[in-house]
Phi, psi and omega in degrees: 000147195282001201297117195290217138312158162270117178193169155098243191281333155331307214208040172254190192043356170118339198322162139258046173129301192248123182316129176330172171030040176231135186250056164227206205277140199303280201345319169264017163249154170217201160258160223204132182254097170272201207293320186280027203032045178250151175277118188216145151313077178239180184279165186284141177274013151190174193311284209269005191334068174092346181320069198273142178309326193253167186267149180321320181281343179272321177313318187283343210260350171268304180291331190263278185320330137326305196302309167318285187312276201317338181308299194305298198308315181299303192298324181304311186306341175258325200249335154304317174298345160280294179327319212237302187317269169143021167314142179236126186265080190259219180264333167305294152291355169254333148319334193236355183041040163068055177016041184214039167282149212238139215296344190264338185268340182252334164313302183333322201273274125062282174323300171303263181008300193269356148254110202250177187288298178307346167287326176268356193257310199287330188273330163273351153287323174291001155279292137001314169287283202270341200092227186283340203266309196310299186319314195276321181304324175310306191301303187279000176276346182240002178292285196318342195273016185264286178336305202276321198278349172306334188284315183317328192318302184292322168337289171327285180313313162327301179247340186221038173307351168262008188274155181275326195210160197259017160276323155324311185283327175286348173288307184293338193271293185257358148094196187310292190298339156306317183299311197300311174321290231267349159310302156351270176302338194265330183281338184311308198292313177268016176267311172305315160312295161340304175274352166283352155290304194286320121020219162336281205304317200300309179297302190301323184303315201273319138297332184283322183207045144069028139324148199259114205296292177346282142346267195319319163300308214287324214271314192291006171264333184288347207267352169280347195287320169326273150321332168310306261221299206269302160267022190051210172288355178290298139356275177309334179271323165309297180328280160347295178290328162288339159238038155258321153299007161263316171310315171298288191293323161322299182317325178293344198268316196298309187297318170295347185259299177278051148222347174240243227300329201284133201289346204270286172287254167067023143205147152329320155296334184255356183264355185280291170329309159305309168298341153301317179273308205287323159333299192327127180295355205217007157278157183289125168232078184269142167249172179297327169275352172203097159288161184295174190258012175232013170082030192284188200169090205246282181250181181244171189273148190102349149286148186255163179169125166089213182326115167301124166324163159065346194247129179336109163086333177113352194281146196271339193269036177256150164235030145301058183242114174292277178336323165305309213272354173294308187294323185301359194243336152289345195283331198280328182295305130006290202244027146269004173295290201280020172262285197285355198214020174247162193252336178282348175285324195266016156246015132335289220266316187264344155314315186312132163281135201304028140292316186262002169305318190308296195281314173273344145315280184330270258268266183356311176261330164334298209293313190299324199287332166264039160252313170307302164346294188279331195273309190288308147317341152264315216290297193273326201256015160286320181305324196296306170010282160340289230023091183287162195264069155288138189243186198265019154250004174258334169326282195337320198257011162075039202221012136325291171311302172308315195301316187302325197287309174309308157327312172283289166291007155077237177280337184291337170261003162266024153289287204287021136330290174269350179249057140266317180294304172308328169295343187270314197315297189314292171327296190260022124272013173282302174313326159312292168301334156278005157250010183259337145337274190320297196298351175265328181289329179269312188268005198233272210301264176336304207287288196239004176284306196238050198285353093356321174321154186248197165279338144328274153353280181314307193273344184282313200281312188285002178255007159260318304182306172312284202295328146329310186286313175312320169308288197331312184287300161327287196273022162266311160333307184293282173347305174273342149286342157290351186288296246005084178300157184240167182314288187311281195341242170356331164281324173261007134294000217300283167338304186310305223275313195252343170273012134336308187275343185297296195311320197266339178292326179286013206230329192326316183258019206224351138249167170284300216261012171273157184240192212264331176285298197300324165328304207287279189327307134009268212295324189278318171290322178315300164257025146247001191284315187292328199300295182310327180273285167334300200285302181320321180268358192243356180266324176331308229231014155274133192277143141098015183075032200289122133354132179306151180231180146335285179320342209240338168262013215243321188283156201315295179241043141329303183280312189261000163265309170297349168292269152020260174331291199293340184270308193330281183286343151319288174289350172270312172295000166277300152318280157008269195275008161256342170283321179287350186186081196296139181254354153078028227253094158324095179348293192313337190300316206289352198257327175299343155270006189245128155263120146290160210249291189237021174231212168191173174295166168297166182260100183261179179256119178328334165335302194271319163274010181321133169292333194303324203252294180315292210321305212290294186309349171270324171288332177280293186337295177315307179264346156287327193294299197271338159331267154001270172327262228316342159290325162280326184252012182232302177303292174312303144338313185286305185325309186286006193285327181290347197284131187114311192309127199109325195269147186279334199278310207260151176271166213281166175097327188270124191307128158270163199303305170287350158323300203297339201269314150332316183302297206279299164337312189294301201277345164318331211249312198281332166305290192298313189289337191291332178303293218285338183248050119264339162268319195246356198271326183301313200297003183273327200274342184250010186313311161322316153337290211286328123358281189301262198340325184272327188293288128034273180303349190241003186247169189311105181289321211279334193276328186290322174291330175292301228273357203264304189309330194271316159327309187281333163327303182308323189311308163351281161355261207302323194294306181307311185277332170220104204272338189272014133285087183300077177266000173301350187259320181285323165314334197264338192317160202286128182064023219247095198194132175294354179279327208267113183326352186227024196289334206265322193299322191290319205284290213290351171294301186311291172292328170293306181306306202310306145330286192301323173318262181338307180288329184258346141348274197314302183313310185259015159279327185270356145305335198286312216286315181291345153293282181311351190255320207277314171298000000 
């Protein structure tokens, strides 16, 4: 940069540091030499320029070093949940973490899943972009298809409770060639997700601490294949809830510092003024290419400054945003892809106990909707505040957030920066890999290599299939930055390519008559139907006949029409030819076609498999789930639309200062109870677990091991004398052996469901019996 010392021009006119009537911070201006070789006063021509905050050894010591510890820790954790728990880690379980996962830990996990590096990076550049509109279409454009896939859940349990991957379920339903097309599309989907990790993380790294962005996509995907690898989805799911509690508490540090503490901002009224100011029509805004009439030069291009295009009044405090409502409308299509066409949700969905598939999808997009929502209101829209020189190719790349954290916090906030980032990569790239595991072991290896396989078999291919995707994942990193795609890019085309596949994956469980021809035709014309349509419209609307570039398909509506085009026409040609040809297709058939290998299901409370009690719970889900959306993407919007209207200072449409403040209050307030119930409803809910453990870790081990021989001694016993406790069935279970080191952990796990079986047996014969005496 051509940018001197601070002197000179800076602090001629009496200036301090900055040119009159510009409202962001000396620090980022200096002098500047323009075309005509005069020294002028300008803003820095970027944030980080080229610079990094953190030194190179801290980058590896966080991706390698994070990576190292969760390996370890994740895995201790896993081998305590055996130990003391009495987990049997068979293939069964390790795809599925034994379908008794409990509503707080698959909200957790849910959550993490769904914050991915563009939640944290991306949703403050469209703040950034639009203002106050971004931060809410990002939240709320990817919440609802969380809020929705809940109907799927119950589904799941309802109709398929034995399938492993929801291509299982499409097989049994629509047979080979349906299965094979939507393998496809489901592998599609986590190779995009995949790259929208490595992405992000690669870019943040690499700026924030001069890491070789190349190293870093390779590393940070490889350092998850260990834990991974060593507990399946239990492992992943432990993971996941620790780093969504980091994640949390970082959001809490970030939001409380440009809304409490920061000397510059640190309330809502001055971040209001500030934004207000940055706006402003009658600041000076010269570039180097249409200089002041004195050769002035106040920012570069690609910075933003003064009246926003599109937006009510020119104001970042509107949710009047033709951009805004743009993006929102590719965000929601767009990400019913990567919900509903992803495979880790739907092994989620069946790890769940059918109480909590339901209650944790709620609970799960709830709780998620304030971390873009809350961090891209303080994170993004404080940069604009600021008005930091950030320019819109470092937006692009997702380096908002760090610039606001490095700004408050130096090196200590592009740290927490960067393991806040690291904590989403991982998570939901564990998840990726294990579900990119199931679909090669059930529907690739069992479907058509092996229909044989034992369980063994099954647990060997999904722990090669980890460490394959994980390599796998590095050099797609490498790929994409030699392509060089940018976070965004890739986050709104995401829909062209995968949304195709929604309308018919949402109907496998949820009509009788869709068939199997409109599924295939659907999904495959949808995209190309989108493709054609993308390229066709961005060549439209090139001046001299230029070729489409990146750059130029990239634009808003390019991207919403053809996002569009792929969910639409999926689902209309799909009704269509299901409505001319109903496939009638019986339910009870689909769980009777799924084979399980080496386990069986869990000993749940009769309760919980009730058809009565799924029916009433697929009726909640279904009226809080549309409940929901439809407040979020219809309601809330409208509301805000009147903010302003009345106010003498603001035009109608435009937020008023006490609107902004309300604004801010919600997500403040909802960030925090969401931090305190992601955090604490799992350790409430797994305590007995956690308990056995502890009890397990401070008491005599050597007594536990003696106690394996009396036990078994005992089985005979208990088995004899009260015959409705099946420990003969806990003696033949897979590793159940008094030679085995976790046999005792296995038995009392066992006897304890068995018990709890019984004891609510009982309970509710004897409601029966107090009915009939009362008749």
């Amino acid at each position: 940069s051509p940018a001197c010392a601070m002197a000179g021009a800076c602090f001629a006119n009496d200036w301090a540091g900055i040119p009159d009537g510009q409202p962001g911070l000396a620090k980022y201006y200096g002098d500047y030499v323009n075309a005509a070789g005069n020294t002028v006063c300008a803003k820095d021509t970027s944030f980080f320029g080229g610079d990094p905050v953190l030194s190179e050894g801290v980058g590896y010591a966080i991706v390698m070093g994070f990576g190292i510890f969760f390996s370890l820790f994740t895995s201790g954790l896993v081998y305590l949940d055996q130990r003391y728990v009495g987990t049997n880690i068979s293939s069964e379980f390790f795809n599925t973490a034994g379908r008794s996962v409990k509503t707080g830990l698959t909200a957790a996990v849910i959550v993490s899943q769904w914050t991915w590096a563009a939640t944290l990076l991306q949703s403050s550049n469209v703040a950034f972009q639009y203002g106050v509109s971004g931060p809410f279409w990002y939240a709320s454009g990817a919440t609802i298809q969380v809020l929705l896939f809940g109907i799927l859940a119950i589904e799941v349990k309802r109709k398929a409770y034995t399938a492993h991957t929801i291509c299982e379920i499409i097989d049994v339903r629509w047979g080979k060639w349906a299965h094979m097309v939507f393998l496809y599309f489901c592998f599609l989907t986590n190779i995009i997700v995949s790259s929208m990790l490595v992405l992000g993380g690669a870019s943040t790294v690499n700026a924030l601490t001069g890491m070789d962005v190349k190293i870093a996509g390779f590393l940070i995907p490889v350092f998850v294949i260990p834990y991974t690898m060593a507990g399946g989805l239990k492992a992943t799911f432990l993971a996941s809830y620790l780093h969504t509690a980091i994640i949390f508490v970082v959001l809490c540090i970030f939001v409380f510092t440009v809304y409490a503490s920061d000397e510059t901002l640190g309330s809502a009224d001055n971040v209001y003024k500030h934004l207000q100011a940055v706006a402003a029509s009658e600041r000076s805004c010269f570039t180097a290419a249409a200089p002041g009439p004195n050769g002035e030069i106040v920012f570069h291009d690609g910075q933003n400054c003064g009246p926003v295009t599109d937006n009510r009044g020119g104001s970042y405090l509107t949710m009047l945003s033709q951009g805004g409502l743009i993006f929102g409308i590719i965000n929601v299509v767009g990400n019913f892809g990567t919900v509903f066409v992803d495979q880790s949700y739907w092994q989620s969905a069946i790890a769940a106990k059918p109480s909590s598939s339901t209650k944790g999808y709620l609970l799960g997009g709830l709780v998620w909707f304030t971390i873009p929502f809350a961090l891209a209101t303080a994170m993004g829209l404080a940069t604009l505040a600021l008005d930091l020189p950030v320019t819109q190719d470092e937006a692009d790349s997702g380096l908002v957030p760090p610039a606001a954290a490095v700004h408050f916090y130096g090196k200590g906030g592009a740290a927490l920066v960067t393991i806040m980032l690291f904590m989403a990569i991982t998570s939901t790239g564990s998840a990726e890999q294990i579900a990119v595991s199931s679909l090669v072991s059930y529907d690739i290896y069992r479907k058509y290599i092996n229909p044989d396989a034992t369980g063994e078999d099954i647990l060997k291919w999904s722990r090669v299939t980890i460490c394959a995707f994980g390599i796998f994942m590095g050099v797609l990193s490498i790929i994409l930055e030699e392509i060089g795609l940018t976070l965004g890019f890739v986050y709104l085309m995401m829909g062209i390519f995968i949304g195709s596949a929604v309308g018919p994956i949402a109907l496998v469980l949820t009509w009788k008559d869709a068939n199997a021809v409109g599924a295939i035709t659907g999904a495959i014309s949808g995209q190309v139907l989108a493709i054609i349509v993308w390229l066709s419209y961005t060549a439209g609307e090139e001046i001299d006949g230029d070729p489409p570039t990146v750059d130029t398909l990239g634009k808003n509506y390019p991207m919403l029409v053809a996002n569009l085009t792929a969910i639409l026409s999926s689902l209309g040609i799909h009704i269509i030819l299901s409505w001319c040809y109903p496939q009638n297709y019986d339910f009870d058939n689909m769980a009777r076609g799924i084979r399980m290998l080496d386990d069986k299901l869990p000993d749940l409370d009769p309760e919980e498999l009730d058809p009565k009690t799924l029916l009433a719970a697929r009726r909640w889900v279904t009226r809080w789930g549309v409940g929901f959306s439809v407040f979020m993407v219809i309601v809330w919007p409208c509301l805000s639309l009147p903010a302003g209207c009345g106010s003498d200072s603001v035009e109608c449409g435009v937020f008023s200062e006490g609107y902004f403040t309300l604004w801010v209050t919600v997500a403040v307030v909802w960030g925090l109870l969401a931090t305190i119930v992601i955090v604490g409803l799992p350790l409430y809910e797994s305590w007995d677990m956690i308990s056995s453990v502890l009890y397990g870790l401070i008491s005599n081990d050597d007594i536990h091991m003696r106690l394996d021989d009396i036990e078994k001694k005992l089985d005979d016993l208990v088995m004899f004398t009260n015959p409705k406790y099946d420990l003969a069935a806990v003696k033949k279970a897979p590793g159940a052996s008094a030679s085995d080191a976790h046999f005792r952990g296995k038995l009392l796990a066992r006897l304890k469901d068995s018990m709890a079986v019984a004891s609510k047996t009982e309970k509710a014969k004897g409601t029966e019996l107090a009915k009939n005496s009362q008749i």
